[in-house]
C-alpha positions in Angstrom: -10.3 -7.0 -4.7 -9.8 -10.3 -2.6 -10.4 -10.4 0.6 -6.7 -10.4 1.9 -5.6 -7.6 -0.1 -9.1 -5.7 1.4 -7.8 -6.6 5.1 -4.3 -5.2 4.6 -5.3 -1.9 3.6 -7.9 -1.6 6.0 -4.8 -2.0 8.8 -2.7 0.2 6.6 -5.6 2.6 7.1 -6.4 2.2 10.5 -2.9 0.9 12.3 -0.8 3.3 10.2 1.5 0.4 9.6 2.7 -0.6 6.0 1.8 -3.5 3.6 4.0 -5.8 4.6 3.8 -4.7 8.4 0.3 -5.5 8.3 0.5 -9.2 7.3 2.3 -10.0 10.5 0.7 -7.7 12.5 -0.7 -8.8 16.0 -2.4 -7.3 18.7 0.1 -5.8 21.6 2.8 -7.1 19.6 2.0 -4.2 16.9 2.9 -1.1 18.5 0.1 0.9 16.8 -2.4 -2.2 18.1 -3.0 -1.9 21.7 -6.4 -1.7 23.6 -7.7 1.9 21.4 -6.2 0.7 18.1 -8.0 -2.5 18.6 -11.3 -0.8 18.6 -10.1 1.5 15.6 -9.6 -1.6 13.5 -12.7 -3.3 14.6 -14.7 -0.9 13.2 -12.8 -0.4 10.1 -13.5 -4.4 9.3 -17.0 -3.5 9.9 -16.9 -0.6 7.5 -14.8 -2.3 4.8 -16.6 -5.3 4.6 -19.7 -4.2 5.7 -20.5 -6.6 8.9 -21.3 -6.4 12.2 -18.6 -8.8 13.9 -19.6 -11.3 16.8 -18.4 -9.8 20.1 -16.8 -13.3 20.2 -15.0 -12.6 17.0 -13.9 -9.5 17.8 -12.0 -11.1 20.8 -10.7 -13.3 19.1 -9.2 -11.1 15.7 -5.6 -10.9 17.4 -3.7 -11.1 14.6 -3.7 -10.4 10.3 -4.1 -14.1 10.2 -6.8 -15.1 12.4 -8.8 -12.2 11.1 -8.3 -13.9 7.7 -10.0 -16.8 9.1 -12.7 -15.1 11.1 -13.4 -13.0 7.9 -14.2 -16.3 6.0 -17.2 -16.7 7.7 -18.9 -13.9 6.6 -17.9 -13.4 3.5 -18.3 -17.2 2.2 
């Protein structure tokens, strides 16, 4: 499984929201992604891709797409 298709099941999983929800998804503008969901999902990355995110990066994972990007960097 790639790692896009990994990520949107993991919000799927952790947000409630549906496939195609989850590609647009953003924090605070996802209703299920506020402060507590943001934590939720933090550490179902973790879990799924086994990782232990930068507190930096975990600041900065506001949206489906940005995670994307942040994901690259630890999974080459």
């Amino acid at each position: 499984m790639d790692v896009r298709q990994k990520l949107i099941e993991v919000f799927v999983a952790a947000l409630g929201v549906s496939a195609t929800e989850a590609e647009t998804a953003a924090f605070k503008t996802t209703r299920q992604w506020d402060s507590v969901g943001h934590v939720n999902l933090m550490n179902a990355v973790e879990e799924a891709f086994d990782i232990s995110l930068d507190p930096d990066d975990i600041m900065d994972f506001k949206s489906f797409a940005e995670g994307l990007k942040i994901l690259e960097k630890y999974n080459g």
